[in-house]
mmCIF file as gemmi writes it, N, C-alpha and C atoms, coordinates in Angstrom:
data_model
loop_
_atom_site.group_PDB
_atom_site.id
_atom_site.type_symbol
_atom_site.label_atom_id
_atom_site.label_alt_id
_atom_site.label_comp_id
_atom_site.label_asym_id
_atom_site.label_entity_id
_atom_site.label_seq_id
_atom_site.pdbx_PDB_ins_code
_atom_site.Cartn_x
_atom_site.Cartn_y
_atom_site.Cartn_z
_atom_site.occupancy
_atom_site.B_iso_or_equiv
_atom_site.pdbx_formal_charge
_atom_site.auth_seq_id
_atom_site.auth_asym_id
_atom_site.pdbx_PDB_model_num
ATOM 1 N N . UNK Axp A 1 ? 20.293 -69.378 -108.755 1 0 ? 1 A 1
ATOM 2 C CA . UNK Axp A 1 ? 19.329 -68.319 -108.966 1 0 ? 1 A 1
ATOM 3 C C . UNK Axp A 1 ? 18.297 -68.348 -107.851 1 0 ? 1 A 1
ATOM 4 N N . UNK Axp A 2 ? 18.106 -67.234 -107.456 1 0 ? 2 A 1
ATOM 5 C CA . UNK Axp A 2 ? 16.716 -67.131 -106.637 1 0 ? 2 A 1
ATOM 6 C C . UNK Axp A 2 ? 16.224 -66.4 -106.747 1 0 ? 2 A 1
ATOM 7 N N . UNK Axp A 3 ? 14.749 -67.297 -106.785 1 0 ? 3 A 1
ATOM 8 C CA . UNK Axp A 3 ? 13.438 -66.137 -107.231 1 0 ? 3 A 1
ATOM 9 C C . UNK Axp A 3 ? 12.774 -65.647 -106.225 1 0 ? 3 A 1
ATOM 10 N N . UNK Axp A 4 ? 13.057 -65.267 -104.75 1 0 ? 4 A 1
ATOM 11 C CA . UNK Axp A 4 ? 12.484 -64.453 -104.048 1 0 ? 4 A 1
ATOM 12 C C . UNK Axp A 4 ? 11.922 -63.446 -104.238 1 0 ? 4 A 1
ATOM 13 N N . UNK Axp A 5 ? 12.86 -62.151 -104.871 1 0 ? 5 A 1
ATOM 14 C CA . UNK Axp A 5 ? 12.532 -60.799 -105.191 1 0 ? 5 A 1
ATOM 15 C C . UNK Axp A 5 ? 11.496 -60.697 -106.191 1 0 ? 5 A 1
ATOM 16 N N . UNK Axp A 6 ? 10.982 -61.74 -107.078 1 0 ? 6 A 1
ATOM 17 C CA . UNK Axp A 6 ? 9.869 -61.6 -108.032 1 0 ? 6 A 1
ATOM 18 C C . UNK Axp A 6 ? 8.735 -62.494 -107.145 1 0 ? 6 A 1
ATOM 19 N N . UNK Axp A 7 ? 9.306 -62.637 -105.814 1 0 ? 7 A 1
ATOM 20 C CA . UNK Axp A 7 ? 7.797 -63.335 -105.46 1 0 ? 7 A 1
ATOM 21 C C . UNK Axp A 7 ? 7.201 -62.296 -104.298 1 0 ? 7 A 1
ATOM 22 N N . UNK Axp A 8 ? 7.753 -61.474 -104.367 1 0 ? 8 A 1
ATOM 23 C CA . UNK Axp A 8 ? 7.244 -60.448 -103.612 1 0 ? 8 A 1
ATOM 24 C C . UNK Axp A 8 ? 6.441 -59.365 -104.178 1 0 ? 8 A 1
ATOM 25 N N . UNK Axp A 9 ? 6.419 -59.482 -105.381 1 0 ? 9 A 1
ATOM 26 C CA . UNK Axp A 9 ? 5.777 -58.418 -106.159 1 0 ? 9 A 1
ATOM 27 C C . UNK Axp A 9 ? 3.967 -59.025 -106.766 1 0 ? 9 A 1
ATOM 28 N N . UNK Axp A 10 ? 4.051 -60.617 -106.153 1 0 ? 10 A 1
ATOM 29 C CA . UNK Axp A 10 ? 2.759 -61.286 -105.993 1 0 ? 10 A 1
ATOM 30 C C . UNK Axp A 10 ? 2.018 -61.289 -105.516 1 0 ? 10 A 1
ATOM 31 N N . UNK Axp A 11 ? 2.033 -60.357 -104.589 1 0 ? 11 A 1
ATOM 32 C CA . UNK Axp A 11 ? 1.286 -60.428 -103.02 1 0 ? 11 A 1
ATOM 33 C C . UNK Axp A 11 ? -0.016 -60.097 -103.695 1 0 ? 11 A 1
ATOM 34 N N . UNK Axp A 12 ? -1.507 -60.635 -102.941 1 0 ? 12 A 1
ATOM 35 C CA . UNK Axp A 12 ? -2.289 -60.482 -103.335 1 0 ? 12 A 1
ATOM 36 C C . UNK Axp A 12 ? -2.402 -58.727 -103.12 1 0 ? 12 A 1
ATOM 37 N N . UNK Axp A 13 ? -3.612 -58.314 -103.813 1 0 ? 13 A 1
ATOM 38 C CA . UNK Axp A 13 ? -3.897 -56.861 -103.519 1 0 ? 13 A 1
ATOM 39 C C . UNK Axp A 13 ? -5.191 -56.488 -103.061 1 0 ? 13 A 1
ATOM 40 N N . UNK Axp A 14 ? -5.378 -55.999 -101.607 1 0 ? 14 A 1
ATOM 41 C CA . UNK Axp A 14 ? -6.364 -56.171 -101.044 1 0 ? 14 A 1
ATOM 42 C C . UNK Axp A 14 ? -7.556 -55.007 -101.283 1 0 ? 14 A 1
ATOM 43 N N . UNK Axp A 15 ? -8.407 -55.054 -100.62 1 0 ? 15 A 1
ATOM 44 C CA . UNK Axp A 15 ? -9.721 -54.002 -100.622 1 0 ? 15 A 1
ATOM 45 C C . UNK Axp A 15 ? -9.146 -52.69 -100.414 1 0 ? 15 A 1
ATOM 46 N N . UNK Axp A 16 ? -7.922 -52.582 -100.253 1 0 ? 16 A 1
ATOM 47 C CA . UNK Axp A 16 ? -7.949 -50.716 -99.686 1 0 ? 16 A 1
ATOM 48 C C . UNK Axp A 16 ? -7.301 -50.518 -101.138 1 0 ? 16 A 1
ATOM 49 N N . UNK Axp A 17 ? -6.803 -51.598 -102.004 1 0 ? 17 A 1
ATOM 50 C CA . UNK Axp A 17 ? -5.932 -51.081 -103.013 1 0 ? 17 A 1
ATOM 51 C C . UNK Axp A 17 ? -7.361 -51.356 -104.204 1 0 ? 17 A 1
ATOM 52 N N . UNK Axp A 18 ? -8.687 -51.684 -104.416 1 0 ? 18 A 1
ATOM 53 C CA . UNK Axp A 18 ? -9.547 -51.625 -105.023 1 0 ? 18 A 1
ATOM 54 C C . UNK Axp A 18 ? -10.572 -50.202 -104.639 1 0 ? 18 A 1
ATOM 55 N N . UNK Axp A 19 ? -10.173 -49.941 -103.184 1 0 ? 19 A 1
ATOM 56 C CA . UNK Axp A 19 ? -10.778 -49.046 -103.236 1 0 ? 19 A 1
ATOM 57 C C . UNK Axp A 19 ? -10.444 -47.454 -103.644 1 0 ? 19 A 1
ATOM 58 N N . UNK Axp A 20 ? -9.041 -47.714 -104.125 1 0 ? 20 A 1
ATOM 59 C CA . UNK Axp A 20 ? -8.129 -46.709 -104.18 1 0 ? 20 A 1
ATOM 60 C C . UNK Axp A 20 ? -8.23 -46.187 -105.708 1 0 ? 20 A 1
ATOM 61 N N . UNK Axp A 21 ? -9.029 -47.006 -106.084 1 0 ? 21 A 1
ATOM 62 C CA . UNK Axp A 21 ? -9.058 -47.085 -108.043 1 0 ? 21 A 1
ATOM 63 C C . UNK Axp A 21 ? -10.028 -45.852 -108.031 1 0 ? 21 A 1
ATOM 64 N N . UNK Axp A 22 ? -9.825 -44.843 -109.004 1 0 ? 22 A 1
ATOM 65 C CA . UNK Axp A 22 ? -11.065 -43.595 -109.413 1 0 ? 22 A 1
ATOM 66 C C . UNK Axp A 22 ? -12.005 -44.088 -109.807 1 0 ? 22 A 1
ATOM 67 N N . UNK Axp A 23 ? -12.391 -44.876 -111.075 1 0 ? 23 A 1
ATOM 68 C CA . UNK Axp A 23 ? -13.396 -45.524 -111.434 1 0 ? 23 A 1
ATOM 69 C C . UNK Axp A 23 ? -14.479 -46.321 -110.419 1 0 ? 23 A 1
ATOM 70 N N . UNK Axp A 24 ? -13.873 -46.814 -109.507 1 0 ? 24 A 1
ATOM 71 C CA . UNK Axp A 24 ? -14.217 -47.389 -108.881 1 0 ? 24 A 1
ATOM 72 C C . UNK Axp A 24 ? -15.281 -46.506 -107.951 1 0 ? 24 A 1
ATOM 73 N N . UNK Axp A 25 ? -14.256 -45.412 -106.967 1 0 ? 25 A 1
ATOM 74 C CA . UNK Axp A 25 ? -14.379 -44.566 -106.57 1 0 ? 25 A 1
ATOM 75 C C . UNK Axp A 25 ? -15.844 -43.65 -107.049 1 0 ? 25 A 1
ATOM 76 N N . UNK Axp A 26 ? -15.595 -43.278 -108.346 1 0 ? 26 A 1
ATOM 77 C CA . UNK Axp A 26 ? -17.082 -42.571 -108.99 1 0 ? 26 A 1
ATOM 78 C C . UNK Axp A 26 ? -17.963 -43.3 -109.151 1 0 ? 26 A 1
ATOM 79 N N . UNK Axp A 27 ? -17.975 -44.682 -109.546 1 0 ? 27 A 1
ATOM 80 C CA . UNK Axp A 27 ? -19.445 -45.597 -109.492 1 0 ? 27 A 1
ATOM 81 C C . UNK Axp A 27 ? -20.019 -45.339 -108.451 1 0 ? 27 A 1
ATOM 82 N N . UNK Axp A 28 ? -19.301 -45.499 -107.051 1 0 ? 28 A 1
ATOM 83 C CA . UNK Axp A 28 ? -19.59 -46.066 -105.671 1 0 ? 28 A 1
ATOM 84 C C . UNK Axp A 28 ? -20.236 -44.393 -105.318 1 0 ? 28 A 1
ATOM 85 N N . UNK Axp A 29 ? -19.584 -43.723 -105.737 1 0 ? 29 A 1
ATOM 86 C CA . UNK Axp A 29 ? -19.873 -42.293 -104.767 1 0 ? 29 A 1
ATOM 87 C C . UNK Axp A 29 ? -21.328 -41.777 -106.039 1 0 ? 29 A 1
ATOM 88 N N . UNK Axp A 30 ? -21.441 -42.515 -107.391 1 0 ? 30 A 1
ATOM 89 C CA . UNK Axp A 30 ? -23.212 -42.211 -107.962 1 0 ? 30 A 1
ATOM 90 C C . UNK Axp A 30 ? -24.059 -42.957 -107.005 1 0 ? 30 A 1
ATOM 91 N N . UNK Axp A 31 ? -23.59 -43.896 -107.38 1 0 ? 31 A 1
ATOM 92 C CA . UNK Axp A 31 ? -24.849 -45.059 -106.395 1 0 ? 31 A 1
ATOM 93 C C . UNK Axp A 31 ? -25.38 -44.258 -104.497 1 0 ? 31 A 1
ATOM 94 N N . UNK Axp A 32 ? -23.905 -44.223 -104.307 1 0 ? 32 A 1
ATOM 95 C CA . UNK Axp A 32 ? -24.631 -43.294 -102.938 1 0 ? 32 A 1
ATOM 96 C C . UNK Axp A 32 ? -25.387 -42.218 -102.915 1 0 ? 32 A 1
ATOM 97 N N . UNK Axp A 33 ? -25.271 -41.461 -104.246 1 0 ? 33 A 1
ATOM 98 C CA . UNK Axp A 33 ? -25.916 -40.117 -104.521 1 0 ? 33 A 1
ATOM 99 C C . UNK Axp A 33 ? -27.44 -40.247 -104.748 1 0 ? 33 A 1
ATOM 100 N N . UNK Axp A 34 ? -27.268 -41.541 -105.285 1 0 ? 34 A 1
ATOM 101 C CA . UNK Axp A 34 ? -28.198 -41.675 -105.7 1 0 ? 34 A 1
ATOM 102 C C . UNK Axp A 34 ? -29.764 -42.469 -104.766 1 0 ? 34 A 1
ATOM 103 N N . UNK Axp A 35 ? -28.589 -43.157 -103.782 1 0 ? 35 A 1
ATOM 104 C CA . UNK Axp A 35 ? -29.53 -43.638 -102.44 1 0 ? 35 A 1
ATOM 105 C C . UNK Axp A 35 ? -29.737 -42.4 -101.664 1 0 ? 35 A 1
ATOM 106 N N . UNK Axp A 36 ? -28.833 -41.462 -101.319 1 0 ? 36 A 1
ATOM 107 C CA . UNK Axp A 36 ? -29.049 -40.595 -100.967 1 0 ? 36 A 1
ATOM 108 C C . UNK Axp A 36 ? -30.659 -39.302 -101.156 1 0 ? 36 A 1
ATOM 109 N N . UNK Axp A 37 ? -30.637 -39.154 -102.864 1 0 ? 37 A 1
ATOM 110 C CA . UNK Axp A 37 ? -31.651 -38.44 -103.127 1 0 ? 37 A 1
ATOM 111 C C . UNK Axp A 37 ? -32.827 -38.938 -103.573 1 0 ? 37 A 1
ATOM 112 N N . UNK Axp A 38 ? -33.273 -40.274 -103.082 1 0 ? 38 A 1
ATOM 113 C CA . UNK Axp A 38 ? -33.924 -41.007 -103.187 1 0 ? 38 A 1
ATOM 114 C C . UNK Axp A 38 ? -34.689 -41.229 -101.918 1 0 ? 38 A 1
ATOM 115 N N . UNK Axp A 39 ? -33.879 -41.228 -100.806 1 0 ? 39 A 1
ATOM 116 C CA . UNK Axp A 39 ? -33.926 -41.18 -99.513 1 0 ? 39 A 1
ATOM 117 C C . UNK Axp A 39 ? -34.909 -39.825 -98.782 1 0 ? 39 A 1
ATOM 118 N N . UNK Axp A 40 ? -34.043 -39.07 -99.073 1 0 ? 40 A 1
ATOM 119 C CA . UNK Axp A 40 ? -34.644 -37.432 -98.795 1 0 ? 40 A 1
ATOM 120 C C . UNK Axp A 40 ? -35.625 -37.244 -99.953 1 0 ? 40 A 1
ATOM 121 N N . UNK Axp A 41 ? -35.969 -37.429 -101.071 1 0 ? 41 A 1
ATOM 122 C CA . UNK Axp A 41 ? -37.092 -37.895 -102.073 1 0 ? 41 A 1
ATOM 123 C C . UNK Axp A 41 ? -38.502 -38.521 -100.709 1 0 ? 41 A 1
ATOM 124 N N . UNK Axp A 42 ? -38.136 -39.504 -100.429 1 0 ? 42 A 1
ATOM 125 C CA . UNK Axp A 42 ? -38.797 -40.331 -99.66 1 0 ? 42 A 1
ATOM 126 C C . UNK Axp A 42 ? -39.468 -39.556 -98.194 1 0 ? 42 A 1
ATOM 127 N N . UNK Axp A 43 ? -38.315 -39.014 -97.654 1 0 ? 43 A 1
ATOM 128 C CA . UNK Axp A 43 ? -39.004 -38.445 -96.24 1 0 ? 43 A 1
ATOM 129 C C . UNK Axp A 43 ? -39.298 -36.906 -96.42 1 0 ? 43 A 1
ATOM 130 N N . UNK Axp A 44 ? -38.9 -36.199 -97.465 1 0 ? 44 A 1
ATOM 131 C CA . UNK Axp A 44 ? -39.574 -34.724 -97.797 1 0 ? 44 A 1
ATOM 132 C C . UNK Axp A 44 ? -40.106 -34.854 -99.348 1 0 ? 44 A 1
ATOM 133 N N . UNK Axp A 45 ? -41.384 -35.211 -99.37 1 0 ? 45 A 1
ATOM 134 C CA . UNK Axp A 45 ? -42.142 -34.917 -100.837 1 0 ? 45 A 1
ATOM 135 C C . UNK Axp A 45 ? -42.123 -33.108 -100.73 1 0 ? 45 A 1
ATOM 136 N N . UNK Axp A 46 ? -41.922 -32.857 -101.767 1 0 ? 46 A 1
ATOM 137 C CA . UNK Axp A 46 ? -41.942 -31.615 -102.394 1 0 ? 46 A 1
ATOM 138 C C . UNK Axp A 46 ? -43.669 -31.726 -102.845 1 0 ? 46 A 1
């Protein structure tokens, strides 16, 4: 028997495949929204 073919399916899973997650994706893109209008908050007072 050889277990090659199930050791290939181990591979670690890197940052492009965490960044690829939606959830992930929508936290990251509030938080920027949110530095964002915080930012322009900051250099144009209304």
């Amino acid at each position: 028997m050889n277990d090659e073919p199930a050791q290939i399916h181990d591979e670690p899973r890197g940052c492009l495949f965490a960044l690829s997650q939606p959830p992930l994706m929508f936290f990251l893109a509030f938080i920027a929204t949110l530095i964002l209008v915080t930012a322009v908050h900051d250099l144009y007072r209304w």
